[in-house]
GULOSE-797806 format. One line per 3 residues: their letters; for each residue x, y, z of C-alpha. Coordinates in nm, 3 decimals, decimal comma, m for minus. Layout:
N
A	X Y Z  ...
END
This chain:
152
XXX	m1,602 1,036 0,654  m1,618 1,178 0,307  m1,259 1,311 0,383
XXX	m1,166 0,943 0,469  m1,326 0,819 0,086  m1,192 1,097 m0,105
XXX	m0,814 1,054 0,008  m0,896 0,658 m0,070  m0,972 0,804 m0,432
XXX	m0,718 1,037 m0,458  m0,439 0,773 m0,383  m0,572 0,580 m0,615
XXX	m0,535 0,825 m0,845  m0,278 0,834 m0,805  m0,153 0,470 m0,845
XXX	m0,329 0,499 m1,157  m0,161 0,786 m1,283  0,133 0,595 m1,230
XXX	0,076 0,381 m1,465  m0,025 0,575 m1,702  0,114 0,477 m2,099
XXX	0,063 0,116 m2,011  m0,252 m0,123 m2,118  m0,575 0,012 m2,015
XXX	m0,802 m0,289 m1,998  m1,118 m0,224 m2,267  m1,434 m0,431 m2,285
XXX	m1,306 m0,529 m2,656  m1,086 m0,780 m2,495  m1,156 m1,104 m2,332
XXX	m1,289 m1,090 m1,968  m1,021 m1,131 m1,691  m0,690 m1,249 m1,982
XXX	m0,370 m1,208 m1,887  m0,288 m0,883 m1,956  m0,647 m0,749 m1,750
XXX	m0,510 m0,965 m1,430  m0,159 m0,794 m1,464  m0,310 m0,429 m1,509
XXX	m0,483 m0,519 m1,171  m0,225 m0,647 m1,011  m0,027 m0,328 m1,083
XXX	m0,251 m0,128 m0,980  m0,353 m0,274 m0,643  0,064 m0,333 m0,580
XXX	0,098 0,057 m0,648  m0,232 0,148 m0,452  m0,107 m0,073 m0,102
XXX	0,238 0,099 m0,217  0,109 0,494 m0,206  m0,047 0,409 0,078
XXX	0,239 0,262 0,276  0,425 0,546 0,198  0,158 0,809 0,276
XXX	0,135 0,571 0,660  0,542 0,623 0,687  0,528 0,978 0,632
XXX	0,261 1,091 0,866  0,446 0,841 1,110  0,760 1,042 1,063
XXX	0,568 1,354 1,132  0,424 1,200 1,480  0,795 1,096 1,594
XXX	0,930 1,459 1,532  0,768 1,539 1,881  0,455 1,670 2,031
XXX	0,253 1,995 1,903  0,386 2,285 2,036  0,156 2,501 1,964
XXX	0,144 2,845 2,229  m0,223 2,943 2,170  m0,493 2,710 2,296
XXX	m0,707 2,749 1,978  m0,411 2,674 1,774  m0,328 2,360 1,945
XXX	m0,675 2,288 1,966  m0,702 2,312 1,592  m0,404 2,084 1,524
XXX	m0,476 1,837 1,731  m0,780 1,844 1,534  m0,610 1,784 1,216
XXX	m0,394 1,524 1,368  m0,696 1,324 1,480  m0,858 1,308 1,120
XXX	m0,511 1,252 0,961  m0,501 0,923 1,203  m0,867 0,837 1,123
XXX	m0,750 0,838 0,721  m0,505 0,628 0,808  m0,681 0,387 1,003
XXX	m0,948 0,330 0,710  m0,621 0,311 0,465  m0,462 0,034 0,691
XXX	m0,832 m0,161 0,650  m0,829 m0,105 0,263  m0,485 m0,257 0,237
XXX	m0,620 m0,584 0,397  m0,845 m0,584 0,092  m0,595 m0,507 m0,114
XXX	m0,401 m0,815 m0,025  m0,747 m0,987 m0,050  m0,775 m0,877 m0,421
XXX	m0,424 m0,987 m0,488  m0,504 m1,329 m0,390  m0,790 m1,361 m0,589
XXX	m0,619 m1,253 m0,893  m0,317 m1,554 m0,794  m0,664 m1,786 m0,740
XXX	m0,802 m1,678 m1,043  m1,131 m1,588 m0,859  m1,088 m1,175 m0,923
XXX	m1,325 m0,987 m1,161  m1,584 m1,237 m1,045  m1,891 m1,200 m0,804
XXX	m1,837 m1,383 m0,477  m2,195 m1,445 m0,430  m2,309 m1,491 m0,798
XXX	m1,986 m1,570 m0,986  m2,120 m1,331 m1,276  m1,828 m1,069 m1,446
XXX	m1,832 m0,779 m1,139  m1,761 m0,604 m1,503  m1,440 m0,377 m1,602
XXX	m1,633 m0,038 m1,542  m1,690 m0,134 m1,180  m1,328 m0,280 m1,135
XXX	m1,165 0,017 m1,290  m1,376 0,252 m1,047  m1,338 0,021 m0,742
XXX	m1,045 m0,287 m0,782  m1,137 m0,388 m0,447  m1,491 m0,450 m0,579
XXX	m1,574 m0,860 m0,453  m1,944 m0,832 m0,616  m2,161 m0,724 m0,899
XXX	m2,345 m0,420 m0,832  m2,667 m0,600 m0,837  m2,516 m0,848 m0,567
XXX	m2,376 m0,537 m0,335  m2,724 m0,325 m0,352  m2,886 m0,640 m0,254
XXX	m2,677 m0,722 0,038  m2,678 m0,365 0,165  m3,104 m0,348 0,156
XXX	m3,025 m0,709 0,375  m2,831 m0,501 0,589  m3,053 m0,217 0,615
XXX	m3,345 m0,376 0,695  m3,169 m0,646 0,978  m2,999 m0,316 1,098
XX	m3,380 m0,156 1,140  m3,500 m0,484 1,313
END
């Protein structure tokens, strides 16, 4: 699992990277303007982007044919690698569904705001996670809701 979250924060990274140069949205300026919502946008386009391309390629490698591997603890040990390369990829196909969630928001004009408190989520929190949906005041709370339903 902490192989799945650090490829999610390597790619976007990445997407990041790629925009490097450009407007870096500061807490100087005024919360969620237009040049804040575009930086997003940018950035979550690039992110769903790397990680299309990152699905294609390891799709590509899957088509080129079965392992054919000749010792057992060699095969064994790719197959391995195939299986968490597939389980990344699975969690990245979920994150681009909230991706495209973040991109409407932005279109709405809801992003950058809490879902459950409509308080700033803030720019530190958005620049670390753009898929962010609430404060993190509003997230810890729901997570001790679902910790202690989950121990009932």
């Amino acid at each position: 699992m902490a192989s799945g979250l650090a490829d999610e924060i390597d790619v976007l990274v990445k997407a990041r990277r790629s925009l490097a140069g450009d407007y870096v949205p500061s807490d100087g300026d005024e919360y969620m303007n237009a040049e804040q919502l575009d930086y997003f946008r940018r950035l979550l386009q690039q992110w769903k982007k790397l990680i299309l391309s990152a699905a294609a390629d390891t799709l590509s490698q899957l088509q080129e044919g079965p392992l054919r591997e000749p010792d057992l603890n060699d095969r064994a040990s790719s197959e391995t690698d195939w299986g968490i390369e597939l389980r990344t990829r699975d969690r990245q196909r979920k994150l681009i569904s909230k991706i495209d969630s973040a991109l409407r928001r932005i279109e709405e004009g809801e992003y950058g705001f809490c879902e459950v408190t409509g308080e700033p989520i803030g720019l530190g929190r958005l620049i670390a996670r753009p898929i962010a949906t609430m404060t993190v005041e509003a997230q810890e709370a729901h997570e001790r809701r679902e910790r202690v339903s989950r121990d009932d």
